[in-house]
C-alpha positions as CSV (number, residue, x, y, z in Angstrom):
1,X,0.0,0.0,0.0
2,X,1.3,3.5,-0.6
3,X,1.2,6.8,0.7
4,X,-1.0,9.5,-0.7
5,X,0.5,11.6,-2.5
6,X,-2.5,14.4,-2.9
7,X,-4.4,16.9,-1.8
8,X,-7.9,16.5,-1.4
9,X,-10.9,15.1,0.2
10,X,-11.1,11.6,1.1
11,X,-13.4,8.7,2.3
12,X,-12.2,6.2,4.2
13,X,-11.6,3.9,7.1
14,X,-8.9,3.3,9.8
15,X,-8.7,-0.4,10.6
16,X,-5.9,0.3,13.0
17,X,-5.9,3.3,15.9
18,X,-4.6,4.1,19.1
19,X,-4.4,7.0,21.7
20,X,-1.0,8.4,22.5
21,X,0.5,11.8,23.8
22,X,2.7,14.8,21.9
23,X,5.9,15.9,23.0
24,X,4.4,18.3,25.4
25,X,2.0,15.8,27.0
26,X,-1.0,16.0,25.1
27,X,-3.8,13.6,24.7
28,X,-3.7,12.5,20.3
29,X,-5.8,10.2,18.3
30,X,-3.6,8.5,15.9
31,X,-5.4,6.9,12.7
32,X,-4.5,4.9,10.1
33,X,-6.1,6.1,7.9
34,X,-6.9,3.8,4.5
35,X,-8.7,5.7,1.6
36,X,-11.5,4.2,-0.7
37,X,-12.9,7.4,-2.9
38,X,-11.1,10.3,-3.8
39,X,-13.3,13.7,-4.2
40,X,-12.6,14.5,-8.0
41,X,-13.4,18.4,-8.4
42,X,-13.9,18.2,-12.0
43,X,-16.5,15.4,-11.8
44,X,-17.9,16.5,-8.3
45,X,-18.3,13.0,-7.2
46,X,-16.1,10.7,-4.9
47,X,-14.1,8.3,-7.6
48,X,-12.9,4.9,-6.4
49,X,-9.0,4.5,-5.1
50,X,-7.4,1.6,-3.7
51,X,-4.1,1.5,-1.7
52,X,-3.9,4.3,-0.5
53,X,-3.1,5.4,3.5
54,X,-2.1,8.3,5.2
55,X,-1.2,8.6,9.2
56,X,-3.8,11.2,10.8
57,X,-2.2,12.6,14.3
58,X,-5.3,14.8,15.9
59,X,-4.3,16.4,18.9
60,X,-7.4,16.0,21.2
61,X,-7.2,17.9,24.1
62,X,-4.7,21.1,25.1
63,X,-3.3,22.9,28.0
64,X,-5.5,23.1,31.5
65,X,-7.7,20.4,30.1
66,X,-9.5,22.2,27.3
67,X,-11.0,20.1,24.2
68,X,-9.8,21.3,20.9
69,X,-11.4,21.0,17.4
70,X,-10.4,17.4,17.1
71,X,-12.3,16.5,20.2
72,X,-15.3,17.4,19.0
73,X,-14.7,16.0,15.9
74,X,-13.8,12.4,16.7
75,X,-16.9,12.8,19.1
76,X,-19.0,13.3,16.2
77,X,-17.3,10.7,13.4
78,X,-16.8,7.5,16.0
79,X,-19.7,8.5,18.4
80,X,-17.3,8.7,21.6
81,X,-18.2,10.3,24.5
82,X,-15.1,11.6,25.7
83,X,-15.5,10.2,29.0
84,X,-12.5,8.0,28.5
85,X,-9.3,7.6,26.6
86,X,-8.9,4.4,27.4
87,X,-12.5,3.2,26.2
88,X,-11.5,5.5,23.2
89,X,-8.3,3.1,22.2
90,X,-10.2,0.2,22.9
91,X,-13.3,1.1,20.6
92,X,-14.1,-0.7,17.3
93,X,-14.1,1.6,14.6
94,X,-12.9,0.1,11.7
95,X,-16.0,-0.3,10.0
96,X,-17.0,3.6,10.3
97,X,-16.2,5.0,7.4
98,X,-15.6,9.2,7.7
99,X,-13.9,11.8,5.2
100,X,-10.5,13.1,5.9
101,X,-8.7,16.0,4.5
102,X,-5.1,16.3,3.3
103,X,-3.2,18.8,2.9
104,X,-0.1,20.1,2.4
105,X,2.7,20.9,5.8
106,X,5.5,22.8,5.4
107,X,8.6,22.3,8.2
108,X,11.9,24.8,7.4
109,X,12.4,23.4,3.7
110,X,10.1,20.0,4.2
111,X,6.8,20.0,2.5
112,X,4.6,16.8,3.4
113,X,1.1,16.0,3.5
114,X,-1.2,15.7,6.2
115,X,-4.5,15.0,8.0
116,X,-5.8,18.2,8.4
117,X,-9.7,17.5,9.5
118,X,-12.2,14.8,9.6
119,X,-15.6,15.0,9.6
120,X,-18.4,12.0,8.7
121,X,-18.9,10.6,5.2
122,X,-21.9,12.5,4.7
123,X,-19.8,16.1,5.2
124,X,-19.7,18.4,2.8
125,X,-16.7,17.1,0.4
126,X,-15.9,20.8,-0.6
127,X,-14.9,23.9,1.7
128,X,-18.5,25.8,1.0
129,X,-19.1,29.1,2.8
130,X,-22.0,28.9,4.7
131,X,-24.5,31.5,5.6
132,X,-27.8,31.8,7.3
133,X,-31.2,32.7,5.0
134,X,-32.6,36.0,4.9
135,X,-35.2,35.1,8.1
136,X,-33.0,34.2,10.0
137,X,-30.3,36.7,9.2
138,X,-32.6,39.1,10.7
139,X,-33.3,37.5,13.8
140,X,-29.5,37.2,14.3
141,X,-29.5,41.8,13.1
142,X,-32.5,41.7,16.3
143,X,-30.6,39.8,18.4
144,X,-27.6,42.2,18.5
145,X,-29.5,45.4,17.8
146,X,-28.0,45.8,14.3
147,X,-29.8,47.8,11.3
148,X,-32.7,46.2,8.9
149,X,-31.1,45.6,5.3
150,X,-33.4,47.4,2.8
151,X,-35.5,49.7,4.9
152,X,-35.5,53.0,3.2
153,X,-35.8,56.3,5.7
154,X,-38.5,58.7,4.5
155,X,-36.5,61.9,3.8
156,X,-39.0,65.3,3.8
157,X,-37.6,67.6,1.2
158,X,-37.4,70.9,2.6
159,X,-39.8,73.9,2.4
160,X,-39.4,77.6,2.3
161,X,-36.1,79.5,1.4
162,X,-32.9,78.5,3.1
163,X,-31.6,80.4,5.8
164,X,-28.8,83.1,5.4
165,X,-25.7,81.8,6.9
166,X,-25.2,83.7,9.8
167,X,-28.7,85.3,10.5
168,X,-30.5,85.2,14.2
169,X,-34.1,84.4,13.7
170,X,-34.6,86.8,16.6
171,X,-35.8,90.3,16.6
172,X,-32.5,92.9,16.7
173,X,-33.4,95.8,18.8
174,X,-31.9,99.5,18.5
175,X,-29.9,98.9,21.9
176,X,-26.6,97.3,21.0
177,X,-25.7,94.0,22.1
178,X,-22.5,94.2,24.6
179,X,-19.3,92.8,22.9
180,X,-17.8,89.8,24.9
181,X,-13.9,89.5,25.0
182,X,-12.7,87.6,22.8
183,X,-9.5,85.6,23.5
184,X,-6.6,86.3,20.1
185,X,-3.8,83.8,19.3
186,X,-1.6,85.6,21.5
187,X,-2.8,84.7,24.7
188,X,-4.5,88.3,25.8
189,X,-8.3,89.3,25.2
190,X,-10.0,92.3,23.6
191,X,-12.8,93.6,23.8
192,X,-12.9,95.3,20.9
193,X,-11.9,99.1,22.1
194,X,-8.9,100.7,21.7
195,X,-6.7,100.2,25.1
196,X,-8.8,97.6,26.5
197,X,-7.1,94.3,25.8
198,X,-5.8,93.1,29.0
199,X,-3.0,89.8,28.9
200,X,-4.0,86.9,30.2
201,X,-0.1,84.7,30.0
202,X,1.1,82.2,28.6
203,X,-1.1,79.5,26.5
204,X,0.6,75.8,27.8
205,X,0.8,73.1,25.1
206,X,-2.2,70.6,24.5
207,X,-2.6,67.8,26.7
208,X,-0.5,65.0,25.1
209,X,-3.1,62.1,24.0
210,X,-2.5,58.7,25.6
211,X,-1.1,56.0,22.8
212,X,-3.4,53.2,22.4
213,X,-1.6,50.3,24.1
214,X,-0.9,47.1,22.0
215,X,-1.8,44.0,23.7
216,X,1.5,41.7,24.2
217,X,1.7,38.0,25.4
218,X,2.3,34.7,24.7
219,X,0.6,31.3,24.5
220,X,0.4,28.1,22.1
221,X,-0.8,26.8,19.0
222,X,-3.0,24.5,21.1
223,X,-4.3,27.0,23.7
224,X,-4.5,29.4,21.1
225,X,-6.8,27.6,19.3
226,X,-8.6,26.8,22.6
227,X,-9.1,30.3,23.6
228,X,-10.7,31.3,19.8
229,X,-13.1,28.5,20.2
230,X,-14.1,29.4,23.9
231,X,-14.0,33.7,22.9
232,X,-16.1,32.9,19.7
233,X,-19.1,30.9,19.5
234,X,-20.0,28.4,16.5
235,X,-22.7,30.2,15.3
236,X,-20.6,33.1,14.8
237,X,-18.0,31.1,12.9
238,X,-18.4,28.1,12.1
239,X,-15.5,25.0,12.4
240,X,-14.8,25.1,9.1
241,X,-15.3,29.2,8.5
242,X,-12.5,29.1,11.8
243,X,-9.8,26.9,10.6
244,X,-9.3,29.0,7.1
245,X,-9.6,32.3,9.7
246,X,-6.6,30.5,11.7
247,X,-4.6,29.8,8.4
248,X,-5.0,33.6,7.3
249,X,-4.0,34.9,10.5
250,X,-1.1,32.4,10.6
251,X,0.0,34.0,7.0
252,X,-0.5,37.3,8.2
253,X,1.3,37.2,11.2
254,X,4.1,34.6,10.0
255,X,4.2,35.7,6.9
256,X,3.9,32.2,5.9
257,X,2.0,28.9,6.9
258,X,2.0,27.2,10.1
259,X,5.8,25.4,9.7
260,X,6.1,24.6,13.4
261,X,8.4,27.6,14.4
262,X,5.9,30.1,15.5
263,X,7.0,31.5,18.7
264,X,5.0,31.8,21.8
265,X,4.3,36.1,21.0
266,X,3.1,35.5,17.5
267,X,0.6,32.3,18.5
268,X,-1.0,35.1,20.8
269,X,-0.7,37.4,18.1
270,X,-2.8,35.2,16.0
271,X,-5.7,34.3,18.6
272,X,-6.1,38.2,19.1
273,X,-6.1,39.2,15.3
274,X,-9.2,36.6,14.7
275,X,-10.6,37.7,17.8
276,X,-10.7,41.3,16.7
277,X,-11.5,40.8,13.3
278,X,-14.5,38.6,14.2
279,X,-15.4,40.6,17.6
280,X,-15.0,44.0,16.4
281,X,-16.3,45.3,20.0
């Protein structure tokens, strides 16, 4: 049997598995995983394929104890219930199939393929955008008190002629008004006589205005992860809609893909740039 040697989507099956910890001590599902269709874009249907495998390594649980994406997953494709590791590694699943995703990793100068997602066989095959229907788009614009889409505002067109710039709609009387000081660039005031202006010192400088302070720290690619899913809710962003947030802000942060030298600074740099670009306030 060989390896895969594509991208794409896949359906398969994993007749062998077993639970084992990262360098760091993390909790990982390791699949073997065997393919049977291939997900042919220009035919949009799943095509036959036979000896193929790929090794899937999904990282199931991060630091303090908090499930990532790959929890949930797993949950959802072998119908664990994430009470147990143990009953995890000792379940029978190699007659589920599910649909895996490869694609490609790049490490310094390495380029390989990998597991990137799995999901069950009856998953979308594509990465489709979704999006809510124009019902309940506008219960979600009620729920947090944003504007109605296509409501025009009744504008009255005005009567009468416009005002001159400038004039009082008040009666002037014959008694003139008293002139108030007025203060000049210099720092004194006049009052508009001859011989009246009287100094007042010294202008100081504006108030300087306080810099915006840019948020610093550092975390990890598992706990940031953790932290986007806990900050933003699925039915803001949506698994899928989340992980190609996560690649962008790896690219723009990086300037590149995830190759496993990130440092601690730029993983928080990441969580906070989808955090602000999705949670604006």
């Amino acid at each position: 049997m060989s390896l895969i040697d594509k991208v794409g989507t896949f359906l398969g099956y994993a007749p062998s598995h077993g639970v084992d910890t990262t360098k760091n001590g993390y909790p990982q599902l390791i699949l073997q995983c065997e393919a049977s269709h291939y997900y042919d874009e220009d035919v949009e249907d799943y095509v036959e394929v036979a000896d193929q495998e790929l090794r899937a390594f999904l990282v199931l649980y991060g630091k303090e104890g908090k499930p990532l994406r790959n929890c949930e997953q797993v949950k959802k494709v072998f119908d664990w219930d994430g009470q147990s590791f143990q009953a995890l590694a000792e379940k029978d699943i190699s007659e589920t199939r599910f649909l895996f995703r490869v694609e490609e990793n790049t490490y310094g100068d390495n380029t390989t393929l990998q597991v990137s997602w799995i999901d069950v066989d009856t998953a979308s095959p594509t990465r489709q955008i979704s999006s809510l229907d124009t019902k309940d788009l506008q219960k979600l614009d009620a729920q947090f008190g944003l504007a109605k889409v296509g409501k025009k505002t009744d504008k009255k067109k005005p009567t009468g002629k416009p005002p001159i710039p400038g004039a009082s709609k008040k009666k002037t009387t014959k008694k003139k008004a008293e002139e108030k000081p007025v203060q000049t660039a210099t720092g004194a005031t006049t009052s508009g006589q001859p011989g009246k202006d009287v100094p007042l010192g010294p202008i100081g400088p504006p108030a300087p205005v306080k810099a915006e302070e840019k948020k610093t720290g550092s975390t990890t690619r598992e706990d940031a992860w953790a932290y986007v899913s806990d900050q933003i809710p699925e039915a803001a962003l949506s698994e899928e809609e989340r992980g190609i947030a996560w690649t962008k802000a790896i690219e723009t942060i990086h300037h590149g893909p995830d190759d496993d030298t990130l440092t601690p600074g730029e993983w928080f740099l990441v969580q906070e740039l989808i955090i602000s670009e999705t949670i604006p306030f």
